[in-house]
C-alpha positions in Angstrom: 5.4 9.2 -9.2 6.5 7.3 -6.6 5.1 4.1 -5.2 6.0 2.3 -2.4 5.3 -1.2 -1.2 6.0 -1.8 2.6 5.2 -6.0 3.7 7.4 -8.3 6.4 8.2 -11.7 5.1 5.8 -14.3 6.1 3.3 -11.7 5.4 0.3 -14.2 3.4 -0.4 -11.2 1.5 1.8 -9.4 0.6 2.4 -11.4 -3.0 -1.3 -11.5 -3.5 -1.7 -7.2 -3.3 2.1 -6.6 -4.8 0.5 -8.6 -8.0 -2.6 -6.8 -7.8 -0.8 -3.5 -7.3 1.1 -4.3 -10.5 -1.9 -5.7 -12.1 -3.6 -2.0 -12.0 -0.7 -0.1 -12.7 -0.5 -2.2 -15.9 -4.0 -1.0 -16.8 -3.8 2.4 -15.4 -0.7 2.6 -17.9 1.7 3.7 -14.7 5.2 2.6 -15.5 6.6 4.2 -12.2 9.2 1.5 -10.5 7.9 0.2 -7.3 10.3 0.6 -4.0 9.3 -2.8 -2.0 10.5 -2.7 1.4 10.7 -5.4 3.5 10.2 -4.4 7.5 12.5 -6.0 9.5 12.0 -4.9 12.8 9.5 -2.8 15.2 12.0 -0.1 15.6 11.7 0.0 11.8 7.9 -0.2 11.7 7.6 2.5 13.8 10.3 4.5 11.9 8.9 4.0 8.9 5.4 5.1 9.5 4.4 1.6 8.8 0.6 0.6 9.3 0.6 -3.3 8.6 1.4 -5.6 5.8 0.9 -5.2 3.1 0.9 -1.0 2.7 0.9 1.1 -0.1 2.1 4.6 -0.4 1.7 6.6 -3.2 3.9 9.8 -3.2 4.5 9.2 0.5 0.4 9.1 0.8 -0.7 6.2 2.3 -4.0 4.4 0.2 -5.9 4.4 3.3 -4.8 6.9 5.5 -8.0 6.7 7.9 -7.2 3.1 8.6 -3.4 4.1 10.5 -4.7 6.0 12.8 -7.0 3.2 13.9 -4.3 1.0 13.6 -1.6 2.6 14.9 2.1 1.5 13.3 4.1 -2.1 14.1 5.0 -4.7 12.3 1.7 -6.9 12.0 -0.8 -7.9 9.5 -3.2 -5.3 8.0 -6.7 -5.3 7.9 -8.2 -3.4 5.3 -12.4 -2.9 4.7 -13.7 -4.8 1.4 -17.3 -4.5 1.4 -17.8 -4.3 5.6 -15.9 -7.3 5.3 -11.8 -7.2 7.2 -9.4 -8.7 4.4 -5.5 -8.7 4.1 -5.6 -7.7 0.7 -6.4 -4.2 -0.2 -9.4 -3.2 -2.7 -8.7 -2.7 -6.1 -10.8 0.1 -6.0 -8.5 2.3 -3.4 -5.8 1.3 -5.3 -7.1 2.8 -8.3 -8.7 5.7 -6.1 -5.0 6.6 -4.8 -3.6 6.5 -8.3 -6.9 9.0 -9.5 -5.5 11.2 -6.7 -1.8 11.2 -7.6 -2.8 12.0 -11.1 -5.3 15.1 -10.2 -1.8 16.5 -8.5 -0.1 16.4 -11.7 2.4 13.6 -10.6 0.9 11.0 -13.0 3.0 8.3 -14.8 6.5 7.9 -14.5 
């Protein structure tokens, strides 16, 4: 399985979703490594695919793929949907929707 984290420093959170992104991997028993990659630039955002910080792609599927295309790609903070509500921080529950997902294709674990 392969999981990526994309974030720019200075991102406020990017820490608190990396820990939570661990956090569920822990309990999902997913010992895959986690490529973190720090966006540098906008030429890189854009090459990159990259939707906001913090992102999360698992098996080069992003957790929210509906939100990019609202959002278009750059390097800038990302807004995800928690209950109607914007926050920074992804859901736990489309993290552990994504990793469902991954696992139904027969990529689960490692």
């Amino acid at each position: 399985m392969e999981i990526e984290f994309l974030y720019f420093e200075g991102c406020p959170n990017h820490e608190p979703a990396l820990q939570l992104l661990k956090k569920v991997m822990g309990e999902e028993g997913i010992s895959a490594p986690v490529k973190e990659t720090d966006v540098v630039s906008d030429s890189m955002a854009q090459g990159v695919r990259f939707a906001g910080s913090p992102s999360i792609r698992i098996n080069n599927q992003d957790i929210e793929a509906e939100g990019i295309a609202e959002q278009g790609y750059g390097r800038k903070c990302r807004i995800y949907s928690v209950d109607g509500a914007p926050k920074g921080v992804p859901p736990e529950s489309l993290i552990r929707k994504a990793f469902a997902q991954a696992k139904t294709k027969g990529s689960c674990c490692e």
